[in-house]
VEXDREN-2710 file (C-alpha; in Angstrom, 1 decimal):
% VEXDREN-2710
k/r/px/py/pz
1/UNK/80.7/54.2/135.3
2/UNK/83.3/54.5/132.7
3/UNK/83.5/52.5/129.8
4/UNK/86.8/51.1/130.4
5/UNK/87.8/50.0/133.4
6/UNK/91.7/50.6/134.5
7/UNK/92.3/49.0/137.8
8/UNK/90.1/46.0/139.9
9/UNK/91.3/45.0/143.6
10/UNK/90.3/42.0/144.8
11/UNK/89.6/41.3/148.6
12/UNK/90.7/38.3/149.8
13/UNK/93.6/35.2/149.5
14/UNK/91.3/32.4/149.0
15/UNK/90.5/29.7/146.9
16/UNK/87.5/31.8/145.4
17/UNK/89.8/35.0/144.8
18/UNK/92.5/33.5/143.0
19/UNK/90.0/32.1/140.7
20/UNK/88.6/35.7/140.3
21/UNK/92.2/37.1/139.8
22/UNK/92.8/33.9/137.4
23/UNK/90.0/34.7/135.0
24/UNK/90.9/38.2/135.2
25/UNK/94.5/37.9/134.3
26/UNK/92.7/36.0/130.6
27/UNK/91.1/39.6/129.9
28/UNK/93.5/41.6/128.6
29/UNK/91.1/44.8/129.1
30/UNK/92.0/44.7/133.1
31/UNK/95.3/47.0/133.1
32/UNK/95.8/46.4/136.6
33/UNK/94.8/43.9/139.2
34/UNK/95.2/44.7/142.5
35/UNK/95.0/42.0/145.3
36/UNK/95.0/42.4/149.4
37/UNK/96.3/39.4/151.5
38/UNK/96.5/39.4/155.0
39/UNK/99.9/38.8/155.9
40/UNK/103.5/40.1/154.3
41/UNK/104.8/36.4/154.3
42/UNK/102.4/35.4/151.5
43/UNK/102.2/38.6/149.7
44/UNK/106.2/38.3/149.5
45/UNK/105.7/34.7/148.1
46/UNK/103.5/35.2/145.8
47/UNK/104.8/38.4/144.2
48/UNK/108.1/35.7/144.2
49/UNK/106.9/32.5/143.1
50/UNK/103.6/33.7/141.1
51/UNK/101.0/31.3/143.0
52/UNK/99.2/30.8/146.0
53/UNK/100.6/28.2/147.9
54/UNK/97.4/27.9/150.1
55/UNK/94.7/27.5/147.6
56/UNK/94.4/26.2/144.2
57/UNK/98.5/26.6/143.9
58/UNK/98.2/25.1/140.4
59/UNK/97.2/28.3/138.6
60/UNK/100.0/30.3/138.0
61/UNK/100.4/34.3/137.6
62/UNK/104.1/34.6/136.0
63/UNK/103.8/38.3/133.9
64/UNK/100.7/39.2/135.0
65/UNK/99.6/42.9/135.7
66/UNK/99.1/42.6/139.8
67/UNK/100.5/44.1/142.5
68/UNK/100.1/42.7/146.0
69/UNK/98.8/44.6/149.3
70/UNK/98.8/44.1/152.5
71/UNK/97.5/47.3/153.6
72/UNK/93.5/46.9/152.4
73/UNK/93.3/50.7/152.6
74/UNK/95.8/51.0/149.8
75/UNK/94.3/48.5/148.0
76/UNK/90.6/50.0/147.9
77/UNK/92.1/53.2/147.5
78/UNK/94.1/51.6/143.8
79/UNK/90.8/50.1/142.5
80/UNK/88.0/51.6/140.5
81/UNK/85.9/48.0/141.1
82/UNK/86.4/46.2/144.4
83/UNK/86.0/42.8/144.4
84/UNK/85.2/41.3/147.9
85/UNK/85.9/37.5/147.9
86/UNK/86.7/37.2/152.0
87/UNK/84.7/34.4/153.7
88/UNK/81.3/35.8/155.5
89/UNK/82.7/35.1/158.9
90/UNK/85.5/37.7/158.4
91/UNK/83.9/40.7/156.2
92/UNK/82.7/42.5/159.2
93/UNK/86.2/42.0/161.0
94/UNK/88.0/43.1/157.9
95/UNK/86.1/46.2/157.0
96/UNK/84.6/47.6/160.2
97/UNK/87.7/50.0/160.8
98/UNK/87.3/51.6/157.2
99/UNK/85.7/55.0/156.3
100/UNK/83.1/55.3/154.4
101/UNK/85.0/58.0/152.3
102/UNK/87.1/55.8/150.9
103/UNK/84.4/53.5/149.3
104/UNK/83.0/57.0/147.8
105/UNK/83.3/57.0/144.1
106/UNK/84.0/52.4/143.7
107/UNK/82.0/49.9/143.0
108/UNK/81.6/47.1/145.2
109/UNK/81.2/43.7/143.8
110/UNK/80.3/40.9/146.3
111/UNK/82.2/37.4/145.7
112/UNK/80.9/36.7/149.0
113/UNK/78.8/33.5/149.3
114/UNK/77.4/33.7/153.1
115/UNK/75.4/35.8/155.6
116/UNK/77.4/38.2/157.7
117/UNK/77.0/36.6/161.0
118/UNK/77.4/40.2/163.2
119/UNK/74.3/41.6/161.0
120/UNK/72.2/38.5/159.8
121/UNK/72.5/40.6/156.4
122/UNK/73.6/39.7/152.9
123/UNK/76.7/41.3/151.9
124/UNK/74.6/44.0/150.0
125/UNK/72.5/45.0/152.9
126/UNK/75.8/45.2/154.6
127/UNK/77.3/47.1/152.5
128/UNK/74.9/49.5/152.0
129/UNK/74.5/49.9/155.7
130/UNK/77.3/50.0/157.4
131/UNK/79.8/51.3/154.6
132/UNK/77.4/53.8/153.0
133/UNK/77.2/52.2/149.3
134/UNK/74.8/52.8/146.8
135/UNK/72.5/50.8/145.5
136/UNK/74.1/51.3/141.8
137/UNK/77.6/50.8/143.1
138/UNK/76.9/47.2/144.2
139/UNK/77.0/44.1/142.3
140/UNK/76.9/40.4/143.0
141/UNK/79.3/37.1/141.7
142/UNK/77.2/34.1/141.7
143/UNK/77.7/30.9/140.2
144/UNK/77.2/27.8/139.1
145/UNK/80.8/28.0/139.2
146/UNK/83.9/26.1/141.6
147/UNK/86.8/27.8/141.7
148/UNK/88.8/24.6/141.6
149/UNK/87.1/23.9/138.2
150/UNK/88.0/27.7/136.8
151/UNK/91.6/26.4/137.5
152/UNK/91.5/23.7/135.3
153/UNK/89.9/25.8/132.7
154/UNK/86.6/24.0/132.4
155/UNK/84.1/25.6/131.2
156/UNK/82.2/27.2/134.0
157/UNK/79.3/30.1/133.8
158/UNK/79.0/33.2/136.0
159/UNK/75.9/35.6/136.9
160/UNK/76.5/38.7/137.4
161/UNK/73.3/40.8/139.5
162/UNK/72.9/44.3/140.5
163/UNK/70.2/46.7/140.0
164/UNK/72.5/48.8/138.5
165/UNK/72.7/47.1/134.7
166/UNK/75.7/49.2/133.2
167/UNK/77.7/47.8/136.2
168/UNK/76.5/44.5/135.6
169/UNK/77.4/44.3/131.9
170/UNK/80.5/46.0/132.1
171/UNK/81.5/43.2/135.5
172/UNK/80.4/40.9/133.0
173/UNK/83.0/42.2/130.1
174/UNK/85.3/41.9/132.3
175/UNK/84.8/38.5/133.6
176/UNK/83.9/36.7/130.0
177/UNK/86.2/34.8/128.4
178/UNK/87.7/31.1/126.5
179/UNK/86.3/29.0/129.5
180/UNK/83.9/31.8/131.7
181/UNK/80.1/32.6/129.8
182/UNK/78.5/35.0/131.8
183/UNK/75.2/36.5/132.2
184/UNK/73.8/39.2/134.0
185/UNK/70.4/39.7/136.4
186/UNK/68.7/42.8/138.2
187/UNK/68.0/40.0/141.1
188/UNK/70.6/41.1/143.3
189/UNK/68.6/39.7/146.7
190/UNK/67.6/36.7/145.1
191/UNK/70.8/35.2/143.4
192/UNK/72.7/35.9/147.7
193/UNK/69.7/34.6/149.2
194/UNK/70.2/31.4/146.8
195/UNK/73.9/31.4/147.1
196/UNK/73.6/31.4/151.2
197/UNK/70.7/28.5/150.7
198/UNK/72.4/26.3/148.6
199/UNK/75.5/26.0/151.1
200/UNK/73.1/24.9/154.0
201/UNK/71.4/21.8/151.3
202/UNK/75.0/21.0/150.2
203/UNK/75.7/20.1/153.9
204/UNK/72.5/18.2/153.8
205/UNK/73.9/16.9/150.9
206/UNK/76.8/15.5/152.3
207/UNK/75.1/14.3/155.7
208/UNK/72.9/12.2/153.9
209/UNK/75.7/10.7/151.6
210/UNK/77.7/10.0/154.9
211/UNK/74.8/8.4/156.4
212/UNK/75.1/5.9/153.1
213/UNK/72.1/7.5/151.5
214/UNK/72.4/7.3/147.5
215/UNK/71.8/9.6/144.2
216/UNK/68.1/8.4/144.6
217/UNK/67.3/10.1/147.6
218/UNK/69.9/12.8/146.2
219/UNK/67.5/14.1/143.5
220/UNK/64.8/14.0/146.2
221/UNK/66.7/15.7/148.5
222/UNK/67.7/18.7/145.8
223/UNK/64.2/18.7/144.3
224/UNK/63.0/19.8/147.5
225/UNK/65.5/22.5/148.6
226/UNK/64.9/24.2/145.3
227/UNK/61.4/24.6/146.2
228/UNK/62.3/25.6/149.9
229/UNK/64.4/28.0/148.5
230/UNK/61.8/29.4/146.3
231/UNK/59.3/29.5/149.4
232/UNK/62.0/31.2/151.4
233/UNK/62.6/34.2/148.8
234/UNK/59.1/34.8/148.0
235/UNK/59.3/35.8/151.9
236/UNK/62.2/37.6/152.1
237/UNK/61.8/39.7/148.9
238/UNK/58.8/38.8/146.6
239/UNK/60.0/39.5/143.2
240/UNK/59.1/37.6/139.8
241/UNK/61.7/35.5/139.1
242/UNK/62.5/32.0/137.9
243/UNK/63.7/30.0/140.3
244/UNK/65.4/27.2/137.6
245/UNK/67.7/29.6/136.0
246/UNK/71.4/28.9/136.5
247/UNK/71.8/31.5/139.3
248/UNK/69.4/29.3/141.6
249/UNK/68.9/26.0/140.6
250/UNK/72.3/25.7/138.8
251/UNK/74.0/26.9/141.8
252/UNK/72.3/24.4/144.2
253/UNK/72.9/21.5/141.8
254/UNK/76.5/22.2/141.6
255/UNK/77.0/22.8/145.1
256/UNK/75.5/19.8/146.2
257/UNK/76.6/17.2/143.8
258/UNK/80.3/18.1/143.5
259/UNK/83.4/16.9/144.7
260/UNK/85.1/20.4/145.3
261/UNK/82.2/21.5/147.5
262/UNK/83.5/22.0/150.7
263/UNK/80.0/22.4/152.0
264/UNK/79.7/19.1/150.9
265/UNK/82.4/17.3/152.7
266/UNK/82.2/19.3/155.8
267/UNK/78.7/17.6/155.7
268/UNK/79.8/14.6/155.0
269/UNK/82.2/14.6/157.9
270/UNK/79.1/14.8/160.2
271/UNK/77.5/11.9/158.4
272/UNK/80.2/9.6/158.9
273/UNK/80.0/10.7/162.5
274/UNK/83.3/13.4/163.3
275/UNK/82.4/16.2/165.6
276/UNK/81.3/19.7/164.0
277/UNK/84.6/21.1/165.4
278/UNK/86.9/18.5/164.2
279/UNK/85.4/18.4/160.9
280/UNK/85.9/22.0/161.0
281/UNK/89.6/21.5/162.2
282/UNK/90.2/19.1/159.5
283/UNK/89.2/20.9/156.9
284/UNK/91.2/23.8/157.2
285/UNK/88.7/25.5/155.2
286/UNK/85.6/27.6/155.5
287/UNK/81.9/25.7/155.0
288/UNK/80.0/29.2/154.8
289/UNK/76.9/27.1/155.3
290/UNK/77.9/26.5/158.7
291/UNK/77.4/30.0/160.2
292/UNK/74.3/30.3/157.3
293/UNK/72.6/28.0/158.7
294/UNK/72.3/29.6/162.1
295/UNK/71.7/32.5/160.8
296/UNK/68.8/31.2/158.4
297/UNK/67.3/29.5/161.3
298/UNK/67.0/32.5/163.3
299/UNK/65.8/34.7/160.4
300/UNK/62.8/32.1/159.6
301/UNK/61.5/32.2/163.2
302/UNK/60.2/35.7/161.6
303/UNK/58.7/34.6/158.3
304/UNK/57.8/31.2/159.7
305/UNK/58.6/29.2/156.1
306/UNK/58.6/25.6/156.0
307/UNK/62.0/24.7/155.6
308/UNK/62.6/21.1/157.1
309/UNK/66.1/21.0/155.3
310/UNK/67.4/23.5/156.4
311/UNK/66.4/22.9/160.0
312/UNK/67.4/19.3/159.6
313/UNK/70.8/20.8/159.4
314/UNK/70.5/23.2/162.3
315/UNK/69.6/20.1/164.6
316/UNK/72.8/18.4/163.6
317/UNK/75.7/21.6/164.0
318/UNK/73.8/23.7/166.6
319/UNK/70.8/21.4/168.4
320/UNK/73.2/17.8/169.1
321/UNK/70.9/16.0/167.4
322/UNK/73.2/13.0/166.0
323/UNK/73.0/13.0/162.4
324/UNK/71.0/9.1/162.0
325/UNK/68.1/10.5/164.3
326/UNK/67.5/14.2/162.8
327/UNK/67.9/12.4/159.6
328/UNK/65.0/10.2/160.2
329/UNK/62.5/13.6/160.5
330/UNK/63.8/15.1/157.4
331/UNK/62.4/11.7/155.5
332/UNK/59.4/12.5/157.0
333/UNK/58.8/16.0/155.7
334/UNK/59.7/15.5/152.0
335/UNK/58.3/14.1/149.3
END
């Protein structure tokens, strides 16, 4: 790929895609930032008012070099690197009508933190399947990183995978900055598959906390999804890899333990007893880790992994088991 990048589209009108576009407006070496929303009424207010007054409004894009889309051909068609930061549940929708052509000669860097529920695939499977990508044209965002967190500047760390390493360095040029540190990783299965896990255990997380569990069972709780996470990938795709690097382990931890997980509080909803679809309604927000865990559950029936986490939280959204009795096997399994 070339050495200087001119133009980046990012997919997506999010919380996690203004972050993106936030951290790219610091990097003065991105000459143009181009970003797709879905409808003209929030493209026209943002190009007006310079925020996005659905998700993190606070960060603010006032003489910034981006120009807003509506028409996600056009907006592929402007960037050299495509950023795709549209929630799992709505990649397949979004791109299903687009040719393969057009995808050609970009790079396609996944922001996407879910399974795509049509396929059962990770976004890079999906890509390469269904929109013709190669291997070295795809890349992954993983954390441990919240966007609300990016928004107030903390300092927050990013890993950037793909088995192509130019693209990851250069993603990772692009990305680094006063409050972003980034590394990069050739485990481009590995860091998905954790970033899909650790949304299903941050809905444990937040079932047990609404149950009135405490940090105690917490740690136990996170102690033991890292190493169901770690039996899970040496199933999927055995590789060597260190499962307590930030990409994994940092990921889960943050996911779990936070107060902007949404993943989290849609879990603790069920703990404190609302229905899956009200907790869902009043969100307003997607839990990825919702359709993961379905997905998960299905894929597993395959590989035959123990994984008494993540099927705790199958029994709660899809098996009606009331969150107080499925909890009560889960204490069982773990240690």
């Amino acid at each position: 790929m070339k050495n200087s990048v001119q133009s980046i589209s990012i997919l997506g009108g999010g919380s996690w895609a203004t972050a993106i576009a936030k951290i790219l407006c610091e990097n003065t070496s991105a000459k143009k930032i181009n970003w797709w929303v879905r409808t003209p009424e929030k493209a026209d207010y943002m190009r007006t008012f310079h925020h996005n007054p659905d998700y993190i409004s606070s960060v603010s894009f006032v003489n910034q070099p981006i120009e807003f889309f509506t028409n996600l051909e056009d907006c592929i068609s402007e960037g050299e690197i495509i950023i795709l930061a549209i929630p799992s549940a709505f990649v397949h929708q979004t791109l299903s009508g687009i040719s393969p052509q057009l995808y050609s000669d970009k790079y396609l860097i996944s922001a996407v933190k879910g399974l795509i529920p049509e396929t059962s695939q990770i976004l890079g499977d999906y890509l390469r399947e269904h929109c013709g990508i190669n291997d070295d044209h795809i890349g992954v965002i993983t954390g441990p990183c919240h966007a609300e967190e990016v928004a107030l500047e903390k300092l927050s760390f990013l890993t950037l995978a793909s088995k192509n390493q130019n693209l990851a360095n250069e993603i990772s040029k692009l990305l680094q900055g006063r409050f972003i540190k980034t590394v990069t990783s050739d485990d481009i299965y590995g860091t998905e598959y954790a970033a899909v896990l650790k949304n299903i255990y941050a809905i444990a997380a937040g079932i047990t906390h609404g149950l009135g569990f405490g940090d105690n069972f917490l740690a136990v709780l996170v102690s033991n999804a890292i190493r169901e996470t770690k039996r899970f990938m040496a199933a999927v795709h055995p590789i060597e890899r260190d499962i307590d690097d930030s990409a994994y382990l940092g990921d889960l931890m943050v996911t779990a333990y936070s107060q902007f997980s949404r993943n989290r509080t849609f879990g603790n909803m069920l703990g404190k007893g609302y229905s899956v679809k009200s907790a869902q309604i009043e969100m307003k927000m997607v839990a990825e880790g919702y359709y993961a865990t379905k997905t998960i559950y299905e894929m597993n029936q395959k590989f035959g992994v123990k994984m008494p986490i993540s099927d705790f939280v199958y029994r709660v959204i899809y098996a009606n088991f009331s969150a107080k009795k499925a909890v009560e096997t889960l204490i069982s399994q773990i240690d």
